[in-house]
C-alpha positions as CSV (number, residue, x, y, z in Angstrom):
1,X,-188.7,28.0,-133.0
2,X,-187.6,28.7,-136.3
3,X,-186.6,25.9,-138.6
4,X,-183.2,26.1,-138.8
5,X,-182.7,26.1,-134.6
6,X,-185.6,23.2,-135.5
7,X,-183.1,21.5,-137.5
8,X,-180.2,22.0,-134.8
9,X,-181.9,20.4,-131.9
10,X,-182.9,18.0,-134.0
11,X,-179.6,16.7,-134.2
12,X,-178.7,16.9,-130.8
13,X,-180.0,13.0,-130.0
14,X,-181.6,10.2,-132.0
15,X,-184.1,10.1,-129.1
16,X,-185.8,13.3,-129.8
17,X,-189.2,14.3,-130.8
18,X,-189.0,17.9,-131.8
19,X,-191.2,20.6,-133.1
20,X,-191.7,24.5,-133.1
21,X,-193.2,24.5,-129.5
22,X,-191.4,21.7,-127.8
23,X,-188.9,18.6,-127.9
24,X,-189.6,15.2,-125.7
25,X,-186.4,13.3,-125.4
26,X,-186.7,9.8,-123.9
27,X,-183.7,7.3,-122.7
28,X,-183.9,3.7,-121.4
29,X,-180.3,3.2,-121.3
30,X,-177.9,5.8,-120.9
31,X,-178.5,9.8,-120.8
32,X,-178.3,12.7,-122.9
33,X,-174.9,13.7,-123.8
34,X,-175.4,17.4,-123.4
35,X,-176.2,20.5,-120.9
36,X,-179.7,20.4,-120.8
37,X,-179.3,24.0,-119.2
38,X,-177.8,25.2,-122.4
39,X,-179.9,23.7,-124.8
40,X,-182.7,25.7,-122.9
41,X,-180.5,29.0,-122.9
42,X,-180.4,28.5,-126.5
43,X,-183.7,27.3,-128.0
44,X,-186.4,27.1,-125.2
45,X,-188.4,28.9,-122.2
46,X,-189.0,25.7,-119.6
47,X,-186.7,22.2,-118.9
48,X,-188.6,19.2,-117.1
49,X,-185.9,16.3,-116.5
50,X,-188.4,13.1,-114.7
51,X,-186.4,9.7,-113.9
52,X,-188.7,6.6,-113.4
53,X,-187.1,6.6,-109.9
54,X,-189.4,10.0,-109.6
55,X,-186.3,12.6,-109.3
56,X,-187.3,15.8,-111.2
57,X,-185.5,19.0,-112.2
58,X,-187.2,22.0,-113.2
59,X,-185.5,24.9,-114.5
60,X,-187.1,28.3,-116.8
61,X,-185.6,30.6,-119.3
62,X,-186.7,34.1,-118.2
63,X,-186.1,37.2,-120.8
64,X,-183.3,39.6,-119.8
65,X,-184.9,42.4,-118.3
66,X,-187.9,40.5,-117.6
67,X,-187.5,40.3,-114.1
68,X,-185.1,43.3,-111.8
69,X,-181.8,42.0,-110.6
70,X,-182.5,41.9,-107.1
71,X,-186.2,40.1,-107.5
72,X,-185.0,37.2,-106.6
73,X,-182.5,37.9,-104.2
74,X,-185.0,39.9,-101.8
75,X,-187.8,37.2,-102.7
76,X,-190.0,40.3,-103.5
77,X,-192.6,39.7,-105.9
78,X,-195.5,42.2,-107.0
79,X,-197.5,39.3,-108.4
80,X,-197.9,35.6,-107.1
81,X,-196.0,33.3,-108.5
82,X,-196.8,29.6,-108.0
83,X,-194.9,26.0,-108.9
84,X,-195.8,22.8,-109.2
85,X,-195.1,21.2,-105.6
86,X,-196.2,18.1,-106.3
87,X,-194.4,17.9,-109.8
88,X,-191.5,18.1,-107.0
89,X,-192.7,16.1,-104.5
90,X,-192.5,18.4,-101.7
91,X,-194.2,17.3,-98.5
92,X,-197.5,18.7,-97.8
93,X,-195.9,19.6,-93.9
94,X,-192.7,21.4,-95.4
95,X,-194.8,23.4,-97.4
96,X,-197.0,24.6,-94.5
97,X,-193.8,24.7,-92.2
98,X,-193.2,27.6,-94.8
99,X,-196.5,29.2,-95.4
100,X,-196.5,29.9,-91.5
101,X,-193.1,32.6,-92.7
102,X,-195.2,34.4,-95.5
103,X,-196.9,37.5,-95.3
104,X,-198.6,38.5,-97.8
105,X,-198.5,41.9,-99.4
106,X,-201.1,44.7,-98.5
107,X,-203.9,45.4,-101.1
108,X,-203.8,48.0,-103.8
109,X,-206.2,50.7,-102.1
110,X,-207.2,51.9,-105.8
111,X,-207.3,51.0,-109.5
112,X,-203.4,51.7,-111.6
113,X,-204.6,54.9,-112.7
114,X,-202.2,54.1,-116.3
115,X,-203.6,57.1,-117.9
116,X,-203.1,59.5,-115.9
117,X,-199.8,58.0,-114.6
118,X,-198.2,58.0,-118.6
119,X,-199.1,61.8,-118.7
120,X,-196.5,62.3,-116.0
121,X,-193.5,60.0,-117.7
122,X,-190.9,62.3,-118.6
123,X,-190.2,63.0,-122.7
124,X,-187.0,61.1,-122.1
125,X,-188.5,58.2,-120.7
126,X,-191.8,58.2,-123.1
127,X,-188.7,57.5,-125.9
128,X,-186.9,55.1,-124.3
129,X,-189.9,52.6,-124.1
130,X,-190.7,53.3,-127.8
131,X,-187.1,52.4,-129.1
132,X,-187.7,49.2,-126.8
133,X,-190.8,48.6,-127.9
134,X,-189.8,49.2,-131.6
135,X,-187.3,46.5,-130.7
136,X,-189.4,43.9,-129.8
137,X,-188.1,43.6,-126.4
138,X,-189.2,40.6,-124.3
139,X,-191.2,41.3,-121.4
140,X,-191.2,45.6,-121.5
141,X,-194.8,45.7,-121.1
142,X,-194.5,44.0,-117.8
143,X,-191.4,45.9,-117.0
144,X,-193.3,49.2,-118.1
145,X,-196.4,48.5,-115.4
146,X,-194.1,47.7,-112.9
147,X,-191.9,50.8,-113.5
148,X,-195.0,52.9,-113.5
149,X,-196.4,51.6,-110.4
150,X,-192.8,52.3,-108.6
151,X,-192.5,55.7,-110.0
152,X,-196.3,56.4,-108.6
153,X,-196.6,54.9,-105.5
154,X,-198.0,56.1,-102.9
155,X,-195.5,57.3,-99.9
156,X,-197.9,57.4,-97.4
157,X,-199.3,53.9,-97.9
158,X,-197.8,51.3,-95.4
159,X,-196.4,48.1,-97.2
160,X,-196.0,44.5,-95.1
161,X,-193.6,42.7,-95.2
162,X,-192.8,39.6,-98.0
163,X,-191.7,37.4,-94.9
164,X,-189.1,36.7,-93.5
165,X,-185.5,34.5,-94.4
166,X,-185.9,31.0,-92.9
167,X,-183.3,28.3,-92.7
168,X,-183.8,25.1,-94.6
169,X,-182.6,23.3,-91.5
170,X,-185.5,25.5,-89.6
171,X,-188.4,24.8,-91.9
172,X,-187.5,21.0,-91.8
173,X,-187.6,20.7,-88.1
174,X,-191.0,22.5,-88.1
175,X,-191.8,20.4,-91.2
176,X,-191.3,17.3,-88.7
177,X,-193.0,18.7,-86.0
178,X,-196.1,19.4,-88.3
179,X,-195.9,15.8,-89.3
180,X,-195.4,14.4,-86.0
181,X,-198.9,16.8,-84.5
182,X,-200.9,15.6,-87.8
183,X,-200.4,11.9,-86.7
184,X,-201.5,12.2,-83.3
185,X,-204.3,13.9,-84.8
186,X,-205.1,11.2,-87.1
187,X,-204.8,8.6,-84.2
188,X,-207.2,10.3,-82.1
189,X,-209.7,10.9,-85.2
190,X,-209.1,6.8,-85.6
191,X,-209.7,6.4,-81.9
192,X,-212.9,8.5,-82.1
193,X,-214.5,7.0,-85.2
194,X,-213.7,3.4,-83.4
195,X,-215.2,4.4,-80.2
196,X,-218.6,5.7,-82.1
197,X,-218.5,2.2,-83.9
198,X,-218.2,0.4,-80.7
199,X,-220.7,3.1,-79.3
200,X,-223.2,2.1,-81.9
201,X,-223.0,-1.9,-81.6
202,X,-223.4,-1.5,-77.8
203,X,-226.8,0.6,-78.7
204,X,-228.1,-1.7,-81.4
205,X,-227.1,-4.9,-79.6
206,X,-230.2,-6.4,-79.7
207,X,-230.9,-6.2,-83.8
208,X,-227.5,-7.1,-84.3
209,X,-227.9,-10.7,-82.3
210,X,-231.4,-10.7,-84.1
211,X,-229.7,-11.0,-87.3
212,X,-226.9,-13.5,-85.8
213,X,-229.7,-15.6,-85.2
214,X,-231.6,-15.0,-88.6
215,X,-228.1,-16.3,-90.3
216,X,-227.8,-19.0,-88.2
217,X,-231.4,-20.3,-88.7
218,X,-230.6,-20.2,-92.6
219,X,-227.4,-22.3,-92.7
220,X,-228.0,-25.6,-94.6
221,X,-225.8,-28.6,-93.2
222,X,-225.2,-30.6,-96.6
């Protein structure tokens, strides 16, 4: 962050602690009186809102171009991409309701081959990402790997699918029934490890008495 957007969001609260790499704004009474959303479009990459009541909101600032406009909406991703569940408290049972949807994607069957793959870039192309690249644009050297693995991939090679489009109301009643099946398996680990216990006394029931006895025959009456 340069000084003078510094100086800017310094003056967006008195509550702020700002610096080049981040600002930590903290309110015990009342809130902060503007878009957080826009103050990240304008001067940062990530927003983390935590009340002391535990509700979070996370939000992130992605460089135009950085990811293809229909990424998200076909939730098809080339590389994992992982969050913070328990940052946002998500149930351990809604997250394996969903994991039971997900396919993962085939493995590469070779190495990226980038230098022989650059040979074949049309003149045109070669150009285009130097002007880009002259420019500083955000993200282009992810964009470039991605564009060359599209442009060289292999047609006879069978790609799974990323899953499938599940319901929130779906994944919530599996999340339940998850829930409901892990509880009856707790109980019967509880009524196992009780039954082993009681198993045990019954064989040791003579050393335990013996020691009844031993405490017994040690008890001072003052």
């Amino acid at each position: 962050m340069e000084r003078a957007q510094l100086d800017k969001v310094n003056q967006l609260s008195s509550h702020i602690e700002a610096n080049p790499s981040h600002a930590f704004i903290e309110y015990h009474w009342g809130d902060f009186k503007y878009d957080p959303i826009n103050v990240l479009y304008q001067y940062f990459d990530a927003f983390l809102y935590w009340a002391n009541w535990g509700s979070p909101q996370l939000a992130f600032r992605f460089p135009h171009g950085l990811l293809p406009d229909d990424l998200l909406n076909e939730y098809d991703c080339d590389d994992m991409v992982t969050l913070l569940a328990e940052l946002l408290q998500l149930p351990e049972e809604l997250l394996l309701a969903a994991s039971q949807h997900s396919i993962g994607t085939m493995p590469p069957t070779r190495q990226d081959d980038f230098d022989t793959w650059v040979t074949f870039l049309p003149e045109e192309r070669k150009n285009e990402y130097l002007l880009r690249l002259a420019q500083n644009e955000p993200g282009l050297s992810h964009q470039f790997v991605r564009d060359l693995r599209e442009l060289h991939r292999d047609k006879n090679s069978v790609r799974r699918s990323t899953g499938e489009r599940v319901t929130y109301a779906t994944l919530n009643s599996e999340c339940k029934t998850i829930k409901d099946r892990r509880e009856r398996e707790k109980r019967e680990r509880e009524r196992e490890e009780r039954l082993r216990h009681l198993q045990y006394v019954h064989d040791h029931e003579e050393q335990y008495w013996f020691r009844i006895n031993q405490a017994v025959s040690t008890i001072t009456i003052v």
